[in-house]
C-alpha positions in Angstrom: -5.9 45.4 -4.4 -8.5 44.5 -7.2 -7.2 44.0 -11.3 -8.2 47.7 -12.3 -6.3 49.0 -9.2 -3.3 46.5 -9.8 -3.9 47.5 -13.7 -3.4 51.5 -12.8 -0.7 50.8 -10.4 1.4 49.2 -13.5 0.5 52.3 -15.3 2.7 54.3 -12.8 6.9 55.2 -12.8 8.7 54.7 -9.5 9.1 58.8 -9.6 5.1 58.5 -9.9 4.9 56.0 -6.5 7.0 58.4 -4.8 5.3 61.3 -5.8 1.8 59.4 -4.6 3.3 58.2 -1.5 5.0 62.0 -0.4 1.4 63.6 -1.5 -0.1 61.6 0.8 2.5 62.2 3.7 2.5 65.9 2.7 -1.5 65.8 3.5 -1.1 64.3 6.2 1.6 66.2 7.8 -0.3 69.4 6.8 -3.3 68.1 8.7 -1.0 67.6 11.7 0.3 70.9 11.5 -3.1 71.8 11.4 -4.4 70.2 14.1 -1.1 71.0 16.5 -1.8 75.0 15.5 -5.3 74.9 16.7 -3.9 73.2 19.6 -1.2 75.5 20.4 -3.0 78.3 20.0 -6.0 76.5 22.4 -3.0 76.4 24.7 -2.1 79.4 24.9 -5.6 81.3 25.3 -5.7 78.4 27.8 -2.5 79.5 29.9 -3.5 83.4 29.7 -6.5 82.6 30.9 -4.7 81.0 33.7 -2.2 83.2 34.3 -3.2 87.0 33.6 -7.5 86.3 34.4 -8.1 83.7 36.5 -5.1 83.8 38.9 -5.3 87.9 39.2 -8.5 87.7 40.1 -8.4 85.7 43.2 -5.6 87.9 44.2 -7.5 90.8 43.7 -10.7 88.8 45.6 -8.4 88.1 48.4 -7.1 91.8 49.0 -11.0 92.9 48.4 -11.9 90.5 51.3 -9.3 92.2 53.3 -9.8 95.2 52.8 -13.3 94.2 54.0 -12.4 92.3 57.2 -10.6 96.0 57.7 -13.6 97.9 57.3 -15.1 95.7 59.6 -12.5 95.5 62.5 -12.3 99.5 62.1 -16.1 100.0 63.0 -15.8 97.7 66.0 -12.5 99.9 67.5 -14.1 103.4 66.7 -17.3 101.9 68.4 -14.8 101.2 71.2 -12.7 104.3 71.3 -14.7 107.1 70.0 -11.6 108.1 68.0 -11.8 108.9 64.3 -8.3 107.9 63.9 -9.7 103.9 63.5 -11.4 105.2 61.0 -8.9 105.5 58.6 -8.6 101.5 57.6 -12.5 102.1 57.0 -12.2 104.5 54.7 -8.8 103.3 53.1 -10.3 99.8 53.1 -13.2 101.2 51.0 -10.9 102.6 48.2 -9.5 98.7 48.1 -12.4 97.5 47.9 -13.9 99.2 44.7 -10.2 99.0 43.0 -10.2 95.1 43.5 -13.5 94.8 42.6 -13.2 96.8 39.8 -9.8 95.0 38.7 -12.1 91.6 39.3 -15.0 93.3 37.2 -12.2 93.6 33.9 -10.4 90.1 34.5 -13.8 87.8 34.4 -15.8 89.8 32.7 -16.6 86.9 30.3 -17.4 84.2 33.4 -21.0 85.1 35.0 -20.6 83.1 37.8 -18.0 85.2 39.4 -19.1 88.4 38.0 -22.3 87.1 40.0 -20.1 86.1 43.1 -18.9 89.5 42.7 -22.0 91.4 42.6 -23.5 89.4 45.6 -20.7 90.3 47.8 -20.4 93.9 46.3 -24.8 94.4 47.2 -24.5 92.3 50.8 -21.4 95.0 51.1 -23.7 97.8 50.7 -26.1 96.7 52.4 -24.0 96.3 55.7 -22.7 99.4 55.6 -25.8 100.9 54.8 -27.8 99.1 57.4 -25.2 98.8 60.0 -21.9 100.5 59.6 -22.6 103.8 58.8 -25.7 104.4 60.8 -23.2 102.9 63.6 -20.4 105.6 62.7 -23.1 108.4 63.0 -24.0 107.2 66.4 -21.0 107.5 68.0 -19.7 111.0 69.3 -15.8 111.6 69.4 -14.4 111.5 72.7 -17.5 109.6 74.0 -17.6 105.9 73.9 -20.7 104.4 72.8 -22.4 101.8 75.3 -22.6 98.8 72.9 -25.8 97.6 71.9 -26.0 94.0 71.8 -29.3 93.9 69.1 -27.1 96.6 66.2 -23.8 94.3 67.2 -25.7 91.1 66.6 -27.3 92.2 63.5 -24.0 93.7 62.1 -22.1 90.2 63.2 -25.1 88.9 61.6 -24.6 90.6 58.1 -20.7 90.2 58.1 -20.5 86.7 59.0 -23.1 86.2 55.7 -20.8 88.7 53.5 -17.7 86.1 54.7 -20.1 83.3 53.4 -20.3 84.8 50.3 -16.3 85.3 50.3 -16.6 81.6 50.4 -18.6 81.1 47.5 -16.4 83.7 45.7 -13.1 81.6 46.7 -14.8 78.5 45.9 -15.9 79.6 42.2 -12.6 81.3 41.2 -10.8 77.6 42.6 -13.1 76.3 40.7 -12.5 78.2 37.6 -8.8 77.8 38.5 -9.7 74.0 38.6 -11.1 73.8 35.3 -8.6 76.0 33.3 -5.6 73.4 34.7 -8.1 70.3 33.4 -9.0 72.2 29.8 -4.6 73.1 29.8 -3.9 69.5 30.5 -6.8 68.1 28.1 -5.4 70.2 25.4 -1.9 69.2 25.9 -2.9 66.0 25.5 -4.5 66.1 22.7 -1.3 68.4 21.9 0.9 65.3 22.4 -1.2 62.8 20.7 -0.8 64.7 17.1 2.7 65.5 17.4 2.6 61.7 18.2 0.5 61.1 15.5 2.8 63.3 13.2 6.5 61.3 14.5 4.4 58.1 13.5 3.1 59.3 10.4 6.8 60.1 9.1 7.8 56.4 10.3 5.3 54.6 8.3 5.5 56.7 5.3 9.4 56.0 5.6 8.2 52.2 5.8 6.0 52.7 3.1 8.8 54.0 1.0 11.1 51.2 2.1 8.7 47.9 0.7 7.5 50.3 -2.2 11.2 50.9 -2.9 12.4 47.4 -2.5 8.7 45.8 -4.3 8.8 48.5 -7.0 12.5 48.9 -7.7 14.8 46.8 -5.5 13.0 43.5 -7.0 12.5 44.2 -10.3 16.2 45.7 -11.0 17.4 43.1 -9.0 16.0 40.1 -11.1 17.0 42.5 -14.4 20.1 42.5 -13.4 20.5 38.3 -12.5 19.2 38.1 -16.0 21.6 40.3 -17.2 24.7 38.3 -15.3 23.2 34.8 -16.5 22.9 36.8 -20.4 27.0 37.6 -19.8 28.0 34.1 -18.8 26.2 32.9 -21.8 22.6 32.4 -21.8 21.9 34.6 -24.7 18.5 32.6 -25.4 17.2 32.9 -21.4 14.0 36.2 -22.6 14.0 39.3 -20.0 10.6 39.5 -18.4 9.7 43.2 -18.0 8.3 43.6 -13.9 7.6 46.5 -11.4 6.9 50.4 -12.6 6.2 51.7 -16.0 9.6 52.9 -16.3 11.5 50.0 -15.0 9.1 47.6 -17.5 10.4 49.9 -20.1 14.0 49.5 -19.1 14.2 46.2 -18.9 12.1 45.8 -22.6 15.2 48.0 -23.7 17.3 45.1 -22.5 15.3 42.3 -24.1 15.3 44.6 -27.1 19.5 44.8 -26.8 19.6 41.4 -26.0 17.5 40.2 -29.2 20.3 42.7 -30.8 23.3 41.1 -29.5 21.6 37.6 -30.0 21.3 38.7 -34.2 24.8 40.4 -34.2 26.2 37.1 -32.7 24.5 34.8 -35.6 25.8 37.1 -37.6 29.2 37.3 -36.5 29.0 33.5 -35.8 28.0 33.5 -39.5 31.1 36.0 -40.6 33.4 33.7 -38.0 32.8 30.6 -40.0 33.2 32.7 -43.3 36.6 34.4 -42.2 38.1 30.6 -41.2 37.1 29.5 -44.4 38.8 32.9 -45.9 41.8 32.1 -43.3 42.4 28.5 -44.7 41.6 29.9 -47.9 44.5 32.6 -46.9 46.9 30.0 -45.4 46.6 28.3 -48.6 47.9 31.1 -50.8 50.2 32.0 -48.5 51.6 28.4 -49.2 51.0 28.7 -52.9 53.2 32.3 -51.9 56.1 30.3 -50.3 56.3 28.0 -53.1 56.2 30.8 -55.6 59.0 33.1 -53.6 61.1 29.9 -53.8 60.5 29.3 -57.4 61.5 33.1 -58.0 64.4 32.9 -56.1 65.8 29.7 -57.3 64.0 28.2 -60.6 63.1 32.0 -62.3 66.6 33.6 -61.4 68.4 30.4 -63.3 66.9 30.7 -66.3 67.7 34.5 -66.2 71.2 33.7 -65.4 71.4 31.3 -68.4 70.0 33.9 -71.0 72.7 37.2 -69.3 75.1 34.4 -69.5 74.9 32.6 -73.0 74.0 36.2 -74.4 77.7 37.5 -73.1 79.0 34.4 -74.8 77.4 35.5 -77.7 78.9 38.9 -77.5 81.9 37.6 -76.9 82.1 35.3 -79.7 80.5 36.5 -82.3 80.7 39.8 -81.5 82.6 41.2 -84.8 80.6 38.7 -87.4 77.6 41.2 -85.6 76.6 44.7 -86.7 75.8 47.5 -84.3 72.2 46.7 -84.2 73.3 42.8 -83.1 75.3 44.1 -80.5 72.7 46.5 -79.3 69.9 43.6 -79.1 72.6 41.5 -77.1 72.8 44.9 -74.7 69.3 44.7 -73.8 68.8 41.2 -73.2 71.7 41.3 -71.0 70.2 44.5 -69.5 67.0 43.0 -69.0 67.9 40.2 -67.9 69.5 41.6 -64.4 67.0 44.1 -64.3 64.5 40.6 -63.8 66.9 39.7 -61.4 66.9 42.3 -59.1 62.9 43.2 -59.1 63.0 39.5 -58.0 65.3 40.0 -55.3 63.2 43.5 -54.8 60.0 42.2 -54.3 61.1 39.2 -52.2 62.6 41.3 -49.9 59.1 43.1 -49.8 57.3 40.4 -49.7 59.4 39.2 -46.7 58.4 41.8 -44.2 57.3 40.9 -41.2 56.2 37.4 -42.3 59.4 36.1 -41.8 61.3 38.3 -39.2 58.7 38.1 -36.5 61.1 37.8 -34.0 61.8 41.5 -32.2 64.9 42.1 -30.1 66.3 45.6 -28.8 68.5 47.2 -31.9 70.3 50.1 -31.2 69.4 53.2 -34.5 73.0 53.5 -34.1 74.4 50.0 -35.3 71.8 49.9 -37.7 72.8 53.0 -39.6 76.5 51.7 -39.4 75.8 48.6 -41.2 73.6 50.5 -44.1 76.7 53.0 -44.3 78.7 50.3 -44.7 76.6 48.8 -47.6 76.6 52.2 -49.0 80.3 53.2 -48.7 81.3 52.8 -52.4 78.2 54.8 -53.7 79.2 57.6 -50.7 82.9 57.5 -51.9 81.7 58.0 -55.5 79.9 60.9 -54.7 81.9 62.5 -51.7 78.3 62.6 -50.0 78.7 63.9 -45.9 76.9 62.5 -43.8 75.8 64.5 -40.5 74.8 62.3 -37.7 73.1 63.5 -34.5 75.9 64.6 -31.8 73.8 62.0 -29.4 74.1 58.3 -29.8 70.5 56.8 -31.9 68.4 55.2 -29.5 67.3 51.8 -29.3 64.0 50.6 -30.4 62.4 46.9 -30.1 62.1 45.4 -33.7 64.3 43.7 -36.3 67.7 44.9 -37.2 68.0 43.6 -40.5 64.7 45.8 -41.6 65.7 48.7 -39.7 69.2 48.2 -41.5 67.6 48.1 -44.7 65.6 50.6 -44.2 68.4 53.5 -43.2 70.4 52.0 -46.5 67.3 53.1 -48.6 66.5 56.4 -47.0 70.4 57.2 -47.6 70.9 55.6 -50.9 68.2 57.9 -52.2 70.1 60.5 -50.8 73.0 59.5 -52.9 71.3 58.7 -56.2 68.7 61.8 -56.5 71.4 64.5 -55.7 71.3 67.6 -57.9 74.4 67.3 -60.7 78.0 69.2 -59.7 76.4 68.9 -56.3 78.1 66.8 -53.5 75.0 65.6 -51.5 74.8 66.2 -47.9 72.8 64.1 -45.8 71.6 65.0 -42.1 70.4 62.6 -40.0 68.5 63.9 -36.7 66.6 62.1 -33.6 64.3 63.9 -30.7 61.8 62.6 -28.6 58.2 63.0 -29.7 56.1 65.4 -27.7 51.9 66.0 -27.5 50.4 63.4 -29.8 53.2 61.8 -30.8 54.4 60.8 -26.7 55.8 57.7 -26.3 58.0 57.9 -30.1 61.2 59.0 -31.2 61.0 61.1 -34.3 63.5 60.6 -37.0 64.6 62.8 -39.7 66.5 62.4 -42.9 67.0 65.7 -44.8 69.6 66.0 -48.2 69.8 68.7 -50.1 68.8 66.7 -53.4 66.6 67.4 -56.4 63.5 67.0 -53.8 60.1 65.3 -54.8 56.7 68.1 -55.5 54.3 67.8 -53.1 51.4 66.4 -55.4 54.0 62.8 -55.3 54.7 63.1 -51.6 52.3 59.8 -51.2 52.5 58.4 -54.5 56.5 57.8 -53.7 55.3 55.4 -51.2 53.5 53.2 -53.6 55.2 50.1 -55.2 56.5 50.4 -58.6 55.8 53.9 -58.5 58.5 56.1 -60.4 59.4 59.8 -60.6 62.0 59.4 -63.0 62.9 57.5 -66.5 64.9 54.6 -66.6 67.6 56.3 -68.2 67.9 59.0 -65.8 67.8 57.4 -62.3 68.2 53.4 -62.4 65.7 51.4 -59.4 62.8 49.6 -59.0 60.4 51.5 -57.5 60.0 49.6 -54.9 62.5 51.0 -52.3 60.4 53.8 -50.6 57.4 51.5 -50.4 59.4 48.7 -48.6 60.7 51.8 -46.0 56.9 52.7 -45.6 56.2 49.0 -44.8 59.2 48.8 -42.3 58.5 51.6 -40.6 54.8 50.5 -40.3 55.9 47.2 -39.3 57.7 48.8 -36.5 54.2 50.6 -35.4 55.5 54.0 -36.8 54.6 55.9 -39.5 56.9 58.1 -42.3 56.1 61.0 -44.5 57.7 63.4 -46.3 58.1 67.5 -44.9 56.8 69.3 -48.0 57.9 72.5 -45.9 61.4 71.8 -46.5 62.4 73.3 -50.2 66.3 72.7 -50.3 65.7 69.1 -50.8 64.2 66.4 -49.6 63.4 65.5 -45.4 62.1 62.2 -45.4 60.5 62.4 -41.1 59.5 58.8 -39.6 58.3 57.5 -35.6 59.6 54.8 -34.1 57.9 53.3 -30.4 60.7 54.1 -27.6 61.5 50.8 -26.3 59.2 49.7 -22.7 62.8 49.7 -21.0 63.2 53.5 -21.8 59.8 54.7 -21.1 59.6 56.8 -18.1 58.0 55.3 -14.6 54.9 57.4 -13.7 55.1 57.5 -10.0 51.8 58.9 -8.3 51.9 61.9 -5.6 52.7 60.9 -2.3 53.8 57.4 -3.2 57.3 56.0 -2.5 59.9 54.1 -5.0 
């Protein structure tokens, strides 16, 4: 193949080889057909020929001859018996003789030779009886026998035995045109054979054709894209994609190099981001050190000092408390206050701060034990308040986490219950559990409805943020850190928790909790056997 050839071959897809390659079948196939039509068609005028000319006519040749050899053979016994009776076959044989010829005349009328044959035979006919027969017929008188006459006899044999020599030629020619339709039959079956030959080996080579153009123009060039491919996944990101075979192939694999030369930036990059997020992780670990340092100051050096000033500040109270006027003793008050309000926003926000960096272990906890112990923790406030406390009539489930959280978390949820109930109103708590359906498979759903002042649905997420408070001081004591530690339980857990705004008779606090792996249900597949 020369460069510009090699050069346009590049410039076609695989679809465009295949299309070139099934053109040039196509043509060829077409010119089979062709050529076997012509053929078949040759046949068959052949095969007539044969069967409804040629043959027909020597039947009809043969009966004409007999009906001849009876002509003949009825002169010769009227010549012997003077009765008119033997000339019945002469006259029959007559009426034979011009339908056969005339059937012959139809059938070849497009072969001169035997039309030829025919007319020779039909004139030296004529001529016999003209010459010999007839003349011979008059002769003889019925009921008298002629004497024979040996010269008329001889001539007559004479003239017959050359009308059987042109039978002979007649025979001869129709054989021979017999001969020669079998030869042109066979000749154009064979020719017949040799294109539907030719066709059987034209489909073979195309198919081999399409085999090593399938396997030079694809097979090849996919295969070596995709051993590049496998050498770029175990890690040869710098080993370049060299773009082989069809147009469209070339341009695959280009795509490749292109994603390759992609992946090859994103990985410096991320390489680049890696290094950055270890330095931010040491960076991170550090503070988180700096953290624990500053958690144990705040639980140990901070809260002392607070202790000291509630402490001495009672001491003043106590003993100077009536050299003090009212204003004294209302200074004292708030430092006193103050002082264990410090306290327990310390305590507050190292229990927050504590979430699932310190209780990474998880362990089944049954809902059920956990709510106990937070009721238990609550049971003053609850006694205080004559708060009921509907539980679901089934046991809580159990859920993998930490039950100290989960404790704290139920003591939250309920204790806001308590505190945020609406005055001369004993609250009422309900506590409900049900299985998650649709998109929420797989997680219990938890409810905690009271029948409080409620929170307005423009703070249903600002509750959840730390230090976030509805309410004075003065009104409802707290932190405001108690619904954002439940959020960040809950969360730890792999749940989430919200408020219902639909529910207007209080407030329904709704949470998800995984269901434990042990209490998942086994999928078992149709037709297979526990």
């Amino acid at each position: 193949m020369t460069a510009p050839a090699r050069r346009r071959g590049r410039q076609l897809t695989v679809q465009g080889w295949l299309n070139v390659v099934l053109a040039v079948m196509g043509v060829l196939v077409l010119a089979g057909a062709f050529a076997g039509a012509i053929l078949m068609n040759r046949t068959d005028v052949v095969s007539r020929e044969l069967i409804e000319k040629i043959q027909p006519s020597r039947v009809a040749a043969y009966r004409m001859q007999a009906a001849l050899r009876d002509q003949e053979t009825a002169v010769r016994g009227f010549a012997i018996a003077a009765d008119e009776q033997f000339l019945e076959p002469y006259y029959e044989g007559q009426q034979t003789e011009r339908e056969a010829a005339d059937e012959i005349r139809a059938l070849v009328g497009d072969h001169s030779n035997l039309i030829a044959d025919l007319d020779a035979v039909q004139r030296a006919t004529d001529e016999w009886r003209a010459t010999y027969a007839e003349p011979f017929i008059q002769s003889v008188r019925p009921g008298v026998p002629r004497v024979a006459d040996n010269t008329l006899i001889q001539r007559g044999k004479e003239e017959f035995d050359n009308i059987r020599a042109l039978f002979h030629v007649q025979n001869v020619d129709l054989a021979a045109a017999r001969t020669a339709g079998i030869k042109e039959l066979d000749r154009v079956q064979g020719w017949r054979d040799r294109v539907l030959a030719g066709i059987i080996v034209t489909f073979f080579v195309t198919a081999l054709v399409l085999a090593i153009l399938a396997r030079s123009a694809l097979v090849r060039p996919l295969s070596a894209l995709a051993a590049s491919c496998r050498r770029i996944t175990e890690g040869h990101f710098d080993e370049r994609i060299v773009a082989r075979g069809p147009r469209d192939v070339r341009s695959m694999a280009t795509d490749v190099e292109d994603m390759r030369q992609r992946i090859i930036d994103e990985l410096e990059s991320s390489r680049a981001a890696q290094e950055q997020l270890d330095e931010q992780t040491i960076e991170l670990r550090r503070s988180n050190a700096e953290l624990e340092q500053f958690a144990y100051v705040a639980s140990h050096d901070l809260q002392e000092p607070l202790r000291k000033v509630a402490s001495f500040c009672q001491l003043l109270e106590k003993r100077y408390g009536d050299k003090l006027d009212e204003r004294g003793a209302e200074y004292i008050k708030y430092a006193v206050d103050g002082a264990k309000r410090m306290q327990v926003l310390i305590n507050d926000l190292l229990t927050f701060s504590r979430v699932g960096r310190l209780s990474a272990a998880h362990t089944d906890v049954d809902l059920g034990e956990a709510l106990d112990a937070a009721l238990s923790n609550l049971e003053t406030s609850i006694e205080e308040s004559g708060a009921e406390i509907v539980r679901p009539s089934e046991p809580l489930p159990q859920v993998s986490g930490d039950a100290t959280l989960l404790a704290m978390l139920w003591q939250n949820l309920v204790g806001n219950a308590v505190k945020f109930r609406k005055p001369d109103t004993a609250p009422r708590i309900v506590i409900e559990c049900e299985r998650g359906t649709d998109d929420r498979d797989g997680q219990w759903l938890l409810t905690v409805s009271d029948n409080g002042i409620g929170i307005a649905e423009e703070f249903s997420q600002k509750v959840f943020v730390i230090f976030q408070r509805l309410h004075g001081r003065d009104a409802y004591s707290g932190t405001g850190i108690g619904l954002a530690l439940c959020k960040k339980i809950v969360e730890y857990h792999g749940g989430t928790i919200w408020i219902d705004n639909s529910y207007t008779e209080g407030t329904r606090f709704r949470m998800t909790l995984p269901v434990a792996v042990h209490e998942q249900p086994e999928v078992v597949l149709e037709g297979a056997h526990p």
